[in-house]
C-alpha positions, 0 to 999 in steps of 0.5 A: 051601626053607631057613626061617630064623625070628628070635625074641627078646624085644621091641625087639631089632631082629628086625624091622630084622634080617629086613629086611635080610637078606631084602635081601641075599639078595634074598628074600622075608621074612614080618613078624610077624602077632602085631603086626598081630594085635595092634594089630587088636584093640586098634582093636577094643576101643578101648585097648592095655589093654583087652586080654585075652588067650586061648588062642584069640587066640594059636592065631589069631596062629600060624595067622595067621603060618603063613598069612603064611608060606605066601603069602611063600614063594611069594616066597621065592628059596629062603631064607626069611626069617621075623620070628617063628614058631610056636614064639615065638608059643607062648612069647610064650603063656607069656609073658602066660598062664603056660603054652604051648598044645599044639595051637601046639607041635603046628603048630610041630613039623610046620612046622619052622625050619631055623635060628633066630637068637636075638636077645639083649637087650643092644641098647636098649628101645624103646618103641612103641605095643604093647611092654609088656615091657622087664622081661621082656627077659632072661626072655624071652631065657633062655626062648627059648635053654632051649626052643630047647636041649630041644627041640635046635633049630638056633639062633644067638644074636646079640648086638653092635650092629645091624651085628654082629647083621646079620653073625653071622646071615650068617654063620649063614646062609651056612653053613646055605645051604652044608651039605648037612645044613643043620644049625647050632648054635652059641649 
């Protein structure tokens, strides 16, 4: 089973991409727990605003998405599609609480991706009801590509429109599912 993640910063059209690629390859794809986390708590305590986060909410948020991975993959046509991971909730930790918890590193290292795609934020912001961080786009953007660089991860990053995002991550797949190693990088 080949596990592709996407990740990237807020409205970069992760969601939509991983969609459509689970479409074409008629495969299963796991949505982000951490949206479905979120807005849970955020009926819980009444507002968007009255959350605070922790530690513990994003080591639940990375259990939950390995749970969601797990159950998806018993779906999966041997490619799975996943709309963040374990390593983006551990930066997107970072992102709100200034430092990454070990114990989510820890889970991601034993639950590896086999190629990540790298949204860029060169797409316009949208805002919803949970997205707070248009100003923290390129940030999160550089992040993602230094962490995925040190720790040597196979990634590609996908810039363009909708239609040229969805045909370099193709591509990127196309080649992941054809080597034997499954190996790629390029960015």
């Amino acid at each position: 089973m080949k596990r592709v993640a996407v990740v990237g910063a807020e409205s970069t059209g992760k969601s939509t991409l991983c969609a459509r690629l689970a479409q074409h390859y008629q495969t299963a794809w796991v949505p982000e727990y951490g949206r479905e986390y979120t807005l849970e708590l955020a009926a819980r305590l009444g507002a968007m605003d009255a959350i605070h986060w922790t530690e513990a909410d994003f080591l639940q948020i990375a259990k939950g998405q390995l749970a969601a991975e797990k159950e998806a993959q018993q779906h999966a046509a041997g490619l799975l599609i996943c709309d963040t991971d374990i390593l983006a909730v551990s930066i997107w930790q970072e992102r709100y609480l200034g430092t990454r918890n070990r114990a989510i590193e820890a889970l991601a290292s034993a639950h590896p991706i086999d190629l990540y795609l790298l949204t860029a934020c060169d797409v316009p912001f949208v805002a919803d009801e949970i997205r707070d961080g248009e100003h923290f786009r390129e940030w999160m953007t550089a992040r993602f590509r230094e962490v995925l660089d040190h720790k040597q991860l196979p990634f590609v990053e996908l810039h363009g429109d909708w239609q040229q995002r969805f045909d370099q991550a193709a591509a990127a797949i196309d080649r992941l599912t054809a080597s034997a190693s499954g190996t790629c990088r390029t960015s």
